[in-house]
C-alpha positions as CSV (number, residue, x, y, z in Angstrom):
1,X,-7.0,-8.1,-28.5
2,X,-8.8,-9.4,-25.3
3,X,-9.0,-13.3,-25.6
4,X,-12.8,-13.9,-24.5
5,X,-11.6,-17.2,-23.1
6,X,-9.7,-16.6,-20.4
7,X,-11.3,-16.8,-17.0
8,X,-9.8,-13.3,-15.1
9,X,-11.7,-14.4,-11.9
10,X,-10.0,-17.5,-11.8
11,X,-7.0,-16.1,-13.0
12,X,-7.6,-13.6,-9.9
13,X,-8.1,-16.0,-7.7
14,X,-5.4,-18.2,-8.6
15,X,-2.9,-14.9,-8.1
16,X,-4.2,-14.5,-4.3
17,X,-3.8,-18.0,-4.0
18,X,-0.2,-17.8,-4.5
19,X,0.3,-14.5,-2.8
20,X,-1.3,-16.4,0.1
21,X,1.2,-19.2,0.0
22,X,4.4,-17.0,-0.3
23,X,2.9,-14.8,2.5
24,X,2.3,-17.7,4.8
25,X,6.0,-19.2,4.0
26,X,8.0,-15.7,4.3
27,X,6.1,-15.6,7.8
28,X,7.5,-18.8,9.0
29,X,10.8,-17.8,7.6
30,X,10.6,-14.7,9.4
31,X,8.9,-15.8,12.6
32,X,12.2,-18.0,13.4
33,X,14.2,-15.5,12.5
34,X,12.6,-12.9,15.1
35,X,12.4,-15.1,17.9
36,X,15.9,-16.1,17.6
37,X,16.8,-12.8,18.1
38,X,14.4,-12.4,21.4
39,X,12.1,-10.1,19.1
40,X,8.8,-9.7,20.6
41,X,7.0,-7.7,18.6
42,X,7.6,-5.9,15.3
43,X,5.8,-2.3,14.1
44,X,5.9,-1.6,10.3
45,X,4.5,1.9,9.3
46,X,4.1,2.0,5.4
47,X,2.4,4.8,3.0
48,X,1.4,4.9,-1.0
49,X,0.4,7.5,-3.2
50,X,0.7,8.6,-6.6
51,X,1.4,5.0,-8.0
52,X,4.1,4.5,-5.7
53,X,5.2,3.6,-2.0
54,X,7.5,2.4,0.5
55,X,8.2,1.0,4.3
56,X,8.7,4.0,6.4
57,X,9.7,2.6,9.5
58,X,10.6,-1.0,11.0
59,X,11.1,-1.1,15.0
60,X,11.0,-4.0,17.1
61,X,10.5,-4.6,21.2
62,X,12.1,-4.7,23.0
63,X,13.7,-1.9,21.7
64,X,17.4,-2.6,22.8
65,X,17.6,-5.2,19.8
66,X,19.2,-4.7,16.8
67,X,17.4,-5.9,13.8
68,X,19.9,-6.4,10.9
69,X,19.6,-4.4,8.2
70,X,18.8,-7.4,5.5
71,X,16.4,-8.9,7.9
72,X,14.6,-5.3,8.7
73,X,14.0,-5.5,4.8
74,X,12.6,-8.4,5.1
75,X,10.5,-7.5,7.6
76,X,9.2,-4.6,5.5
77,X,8.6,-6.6,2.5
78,X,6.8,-9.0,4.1
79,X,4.8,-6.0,5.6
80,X,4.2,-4.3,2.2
81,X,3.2,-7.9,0.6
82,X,0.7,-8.2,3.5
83,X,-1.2,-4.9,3.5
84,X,-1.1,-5.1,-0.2
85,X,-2.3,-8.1,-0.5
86,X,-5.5,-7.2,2.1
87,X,-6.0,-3.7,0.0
88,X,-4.7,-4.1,-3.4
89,X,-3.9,-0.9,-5.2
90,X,-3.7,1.2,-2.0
91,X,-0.4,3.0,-3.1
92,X,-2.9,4.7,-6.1
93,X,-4.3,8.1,-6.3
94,X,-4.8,9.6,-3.3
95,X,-3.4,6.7,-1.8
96,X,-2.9,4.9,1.8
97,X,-0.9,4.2,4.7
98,X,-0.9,2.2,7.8
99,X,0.9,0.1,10.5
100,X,1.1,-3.2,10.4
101,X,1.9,-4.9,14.2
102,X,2.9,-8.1,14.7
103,X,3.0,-9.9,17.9
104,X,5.7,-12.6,18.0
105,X,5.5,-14.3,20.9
106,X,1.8,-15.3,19.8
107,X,2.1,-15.0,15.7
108,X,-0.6,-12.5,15.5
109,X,-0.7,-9.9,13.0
110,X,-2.8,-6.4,13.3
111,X,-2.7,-4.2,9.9
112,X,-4.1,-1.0,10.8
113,X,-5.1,0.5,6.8
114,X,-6.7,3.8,5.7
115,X,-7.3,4.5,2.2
116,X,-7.4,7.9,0.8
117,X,-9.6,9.7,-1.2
118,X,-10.8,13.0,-3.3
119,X,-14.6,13.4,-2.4
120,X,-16.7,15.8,-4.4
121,X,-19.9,17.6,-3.9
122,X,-21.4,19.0,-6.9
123,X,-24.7,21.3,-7.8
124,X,-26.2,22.7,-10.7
125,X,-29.3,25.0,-11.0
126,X,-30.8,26.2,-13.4
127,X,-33.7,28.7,-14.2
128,X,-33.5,30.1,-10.5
């Protein structure tokens, strides 16, 4: 049974205020990590549908650099978190995709979303 007293917007908010916190950490953590390796910038191309999704590419520039395996998991993790967290429940129905580019020399972040959808046009006469 639905407890009348519980506050879901705060509840909500309190939820993206955490995601926001372990998005901004995991960026730090990452930043350092890309840099090190002389990673300029960082591509991410991701797609939902159906209820479910995944990271379907991760490339870097300059292209020449290897991005460990473990860290380009990282990477798309942090990618997935991000869009997710901008269009929550994008990986439903019809679905979504996008690419998420992030420029590490000046720590900026572009997520380039489109959401799908089913669109319906519907008539009914009568007594023509």
């Amino acid at each position: 049974m639905t407890n009348p007293q519980i506050d879901y917007a705060a509840m909500a908010a309190q939820w993206r205020a955490e995601r926001e916190t372990t998005l901004k950490a995991s960026r730090v953590e990452l930043l350092a990590q890309l840099r090190a390796l002389g990673i300029s910038e960082v591509a991410v191309q991701y797609e939902g549908y159906g209820d479910s999704g995944n990271v379907e590419d991760v490339t870097v520039q300059p292209a020449e650099v290897q991005l460990p395996e473990a860290l380009a998991t990282e990477v798309g993790d942090f990618a997935w978190s991000l869009a997710y967290h901008h269009h929550p429940g994008f990986e439903n129905n019809e679905g979504g995709y996008g690419t998420l580019t992030w420029d590490i020399t000046a720590d900026s972040v572009t997520l380039d979303h489109a959401d799908r959808y089913v669109e319906c046009s519907h008539s009914y006469d009568e007594g023509l």
